[in-house]
C-alpha positions as CSV (number, residue, x, y, z in Angstrom):
1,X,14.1,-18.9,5.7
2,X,17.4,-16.4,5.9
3,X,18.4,-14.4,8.7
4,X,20.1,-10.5,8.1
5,X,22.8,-11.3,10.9
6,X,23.7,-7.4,10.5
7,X,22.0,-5.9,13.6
8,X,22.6,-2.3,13.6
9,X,20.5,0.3,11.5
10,X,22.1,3.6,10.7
11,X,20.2,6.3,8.3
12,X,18.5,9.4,7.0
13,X,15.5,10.2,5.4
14,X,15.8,13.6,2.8
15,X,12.4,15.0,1.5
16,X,13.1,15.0,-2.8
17,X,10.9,17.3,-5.5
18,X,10.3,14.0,-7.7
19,X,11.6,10.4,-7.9
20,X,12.8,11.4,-11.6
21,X,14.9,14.0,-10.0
22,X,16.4,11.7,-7.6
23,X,17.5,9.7,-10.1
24,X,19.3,12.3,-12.3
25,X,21.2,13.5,-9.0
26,X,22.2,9.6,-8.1
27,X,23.2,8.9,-11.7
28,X,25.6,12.2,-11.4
29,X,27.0,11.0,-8.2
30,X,28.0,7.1,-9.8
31,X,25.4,4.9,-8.8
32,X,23.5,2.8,-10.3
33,X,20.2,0.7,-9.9
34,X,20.8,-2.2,-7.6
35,X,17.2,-3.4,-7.1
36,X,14.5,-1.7,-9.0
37,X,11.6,0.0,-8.4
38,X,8.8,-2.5,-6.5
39,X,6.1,-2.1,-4.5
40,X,5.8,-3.0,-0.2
41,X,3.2,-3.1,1.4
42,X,4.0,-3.1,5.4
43,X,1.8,-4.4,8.9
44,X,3.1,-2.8,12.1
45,X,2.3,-4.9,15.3
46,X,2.0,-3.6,18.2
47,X,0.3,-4.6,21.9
48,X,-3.5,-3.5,22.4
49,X,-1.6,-1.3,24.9
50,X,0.9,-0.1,22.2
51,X,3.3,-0.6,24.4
52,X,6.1,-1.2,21.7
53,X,5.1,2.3,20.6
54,X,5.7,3.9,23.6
55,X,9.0,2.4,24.1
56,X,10.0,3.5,20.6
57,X,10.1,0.0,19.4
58,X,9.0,-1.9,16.1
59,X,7.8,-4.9,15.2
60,X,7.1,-4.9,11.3
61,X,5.9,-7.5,8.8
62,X,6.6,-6.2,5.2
63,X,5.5,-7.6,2.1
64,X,7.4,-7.2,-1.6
65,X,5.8,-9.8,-4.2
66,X,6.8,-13.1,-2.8
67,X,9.4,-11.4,-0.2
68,X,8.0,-11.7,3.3
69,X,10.5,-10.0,6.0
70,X,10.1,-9.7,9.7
71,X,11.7,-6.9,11.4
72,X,12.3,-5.7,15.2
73,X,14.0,-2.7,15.3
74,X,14.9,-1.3,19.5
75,X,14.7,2.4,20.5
76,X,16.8,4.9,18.4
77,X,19.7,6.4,20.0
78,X,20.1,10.2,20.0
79,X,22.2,11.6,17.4
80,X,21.6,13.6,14.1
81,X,20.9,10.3,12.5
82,X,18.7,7.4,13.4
83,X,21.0,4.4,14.9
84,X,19.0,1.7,16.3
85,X,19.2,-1.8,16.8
86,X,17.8,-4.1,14.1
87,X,16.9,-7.7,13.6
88,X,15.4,-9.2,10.6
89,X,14.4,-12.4,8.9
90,X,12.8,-13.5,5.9
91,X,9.9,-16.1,5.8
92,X,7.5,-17.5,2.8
93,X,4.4,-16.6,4.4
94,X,2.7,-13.1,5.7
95,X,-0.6,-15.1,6.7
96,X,0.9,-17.3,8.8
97,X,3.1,-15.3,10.2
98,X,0.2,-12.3,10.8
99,X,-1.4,-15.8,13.1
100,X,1.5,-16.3,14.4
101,X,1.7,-12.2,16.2
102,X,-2.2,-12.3,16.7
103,X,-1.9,-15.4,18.5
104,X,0.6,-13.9,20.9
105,X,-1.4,-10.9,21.2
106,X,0.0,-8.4,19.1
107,X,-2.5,-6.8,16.3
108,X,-1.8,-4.6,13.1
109,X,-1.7,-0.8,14.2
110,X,-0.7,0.7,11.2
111,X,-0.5,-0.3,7.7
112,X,1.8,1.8,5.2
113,X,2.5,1.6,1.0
114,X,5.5,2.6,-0.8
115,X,7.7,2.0,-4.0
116,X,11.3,1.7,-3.3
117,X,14.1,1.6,-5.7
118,X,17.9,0.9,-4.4
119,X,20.9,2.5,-6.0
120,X,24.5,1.8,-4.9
121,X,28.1,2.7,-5.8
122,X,30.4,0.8,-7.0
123,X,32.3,0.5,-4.2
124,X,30.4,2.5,-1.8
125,X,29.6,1.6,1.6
126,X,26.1,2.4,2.0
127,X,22.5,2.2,0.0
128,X,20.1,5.2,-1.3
129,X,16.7,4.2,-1.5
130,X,13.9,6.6,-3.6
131,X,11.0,6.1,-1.5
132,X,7.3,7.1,-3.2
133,X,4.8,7.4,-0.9
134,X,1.5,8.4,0.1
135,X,2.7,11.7,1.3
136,X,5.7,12.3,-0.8
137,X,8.9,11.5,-1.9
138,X,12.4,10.4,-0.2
139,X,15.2,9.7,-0.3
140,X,17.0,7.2,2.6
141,X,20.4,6.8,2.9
142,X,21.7,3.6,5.2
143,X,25.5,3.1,5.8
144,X,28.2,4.3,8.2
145,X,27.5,7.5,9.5
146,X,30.8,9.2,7.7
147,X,29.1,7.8,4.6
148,X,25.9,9.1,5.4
149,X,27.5,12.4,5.2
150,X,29.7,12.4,2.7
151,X,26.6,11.2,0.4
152,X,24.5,13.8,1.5
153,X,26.8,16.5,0.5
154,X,27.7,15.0,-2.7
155,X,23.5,15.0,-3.2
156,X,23.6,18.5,-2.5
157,X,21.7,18.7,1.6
158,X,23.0,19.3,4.5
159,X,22.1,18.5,7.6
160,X,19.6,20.6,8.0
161,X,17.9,18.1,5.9
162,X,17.8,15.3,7.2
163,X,14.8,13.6,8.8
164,X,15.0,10.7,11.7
165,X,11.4,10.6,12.1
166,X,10.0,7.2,10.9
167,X,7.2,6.8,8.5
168,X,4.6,6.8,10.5
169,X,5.5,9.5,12.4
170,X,5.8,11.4,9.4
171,X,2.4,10.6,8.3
172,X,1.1,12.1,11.4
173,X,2.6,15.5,10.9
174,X,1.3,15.0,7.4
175,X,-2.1,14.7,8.4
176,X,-2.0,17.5,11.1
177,X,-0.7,20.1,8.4
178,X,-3.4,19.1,6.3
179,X,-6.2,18.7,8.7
180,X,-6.8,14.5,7.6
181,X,-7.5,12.0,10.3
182,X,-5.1,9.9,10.7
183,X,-5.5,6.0,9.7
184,X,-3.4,4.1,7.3
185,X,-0.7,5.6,5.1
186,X,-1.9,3.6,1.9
187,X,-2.5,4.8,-1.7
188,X,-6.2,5.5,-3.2
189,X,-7.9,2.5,-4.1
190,X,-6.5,1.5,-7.7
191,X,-3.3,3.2,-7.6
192,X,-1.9,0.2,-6.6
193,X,-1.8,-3.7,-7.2
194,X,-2.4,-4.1,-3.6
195,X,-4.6,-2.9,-1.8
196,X,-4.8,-2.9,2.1
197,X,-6.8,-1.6,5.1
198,X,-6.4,-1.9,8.6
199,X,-6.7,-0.6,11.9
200,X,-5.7,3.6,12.6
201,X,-2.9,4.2,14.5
């Protein structure tokens, strides 16, 4: 067990064309892979009451191969990116841990899929994901707010561009602009190694 003793979360999301295209800009701008491209699958808890929801909390449970991390993250603070408290720590077991919330009465209220690459700079201060999902593709840049920008620029966005919602939120614009009820943000059946249902938001 390991504990991320960094407890503050600063970042962007920016909507790409194509994950290819993301890389060619990144690769331009000096970085370079840092962890490839893998698949998460992620469990958001929340009270029967969803009361974590409506105090713009989270309590996640995400899954990459044999990587199981556990992560609270407290109300976002206003601002033109997303800064929010955030604790995390990594465990060997999802089952067990998914006993552990149920049996202090939190249950799974949304379930989302993506593949995530990281790509860093040499000596840069932050991290750019390329997030594909369900919905589409991202970019997400975490660092220092300064950084944030800088990186942006050199990307070629401005602020116009970037996005604070979170995932989920996301999802449910997604679904109102394209008339789908909303459940799980998850991939089709066999597009992915695996696969996972639960219950709509």
């Amino acid at each position: 067990m390991s504990i991320n003793h960094s407890n503050r979360e600063v970042e962007i999301k920016l909507r790409i064309g194509s994950p290819a295209a993301a890389r060619v800009l990144l690769r331009r701008a000096g970085f370079r892979v840092s962890e490839p491209r893998r698949f998460e699958a992620n469990a958001v808890f929340d009270t029967p009451e969803r009361r974590l929801r409506a105090g713009s909390q989270l309590l996640r449970v995400r899954q990459c191969g044999r990587c199981v991390i556990l992560t609270y993250k407290g109300p976002p603070a206003p601002g033109k990116h997303k800064s929010r408290e955030e604790l995390e720590v990594t465990l060997d077991s999802a089952a067990t841990l998914h006993t552990i919330l149920s049996r202090l009465g939190y249950e799974i209220s949304f379930l989302y899929e993506k593949y995530r690459a990281e790509f860093r700079q040499q000596d840069g201060a932050g991290v750019v994901t390329v997030d594909e999902t369900p919905i589409g593709d991202f970019l997400e840049l975490e660092g220092p707010p300064r950084w944030i920008d800088r990186t942006a620029a050199l990307l070629g966005f401005s602020e116009a561009d970037y996005l604070t919602a979170s995932y989920a939120s996301l999802y449910v614009a997604w679904c109102e602009t394209n008339k789908a009820s909303p459940l799980n943000m998850v991939f089709p059946a066999g597009k992915t190694s695996t696969k996972t249902r639960g219950n709509p938001i």
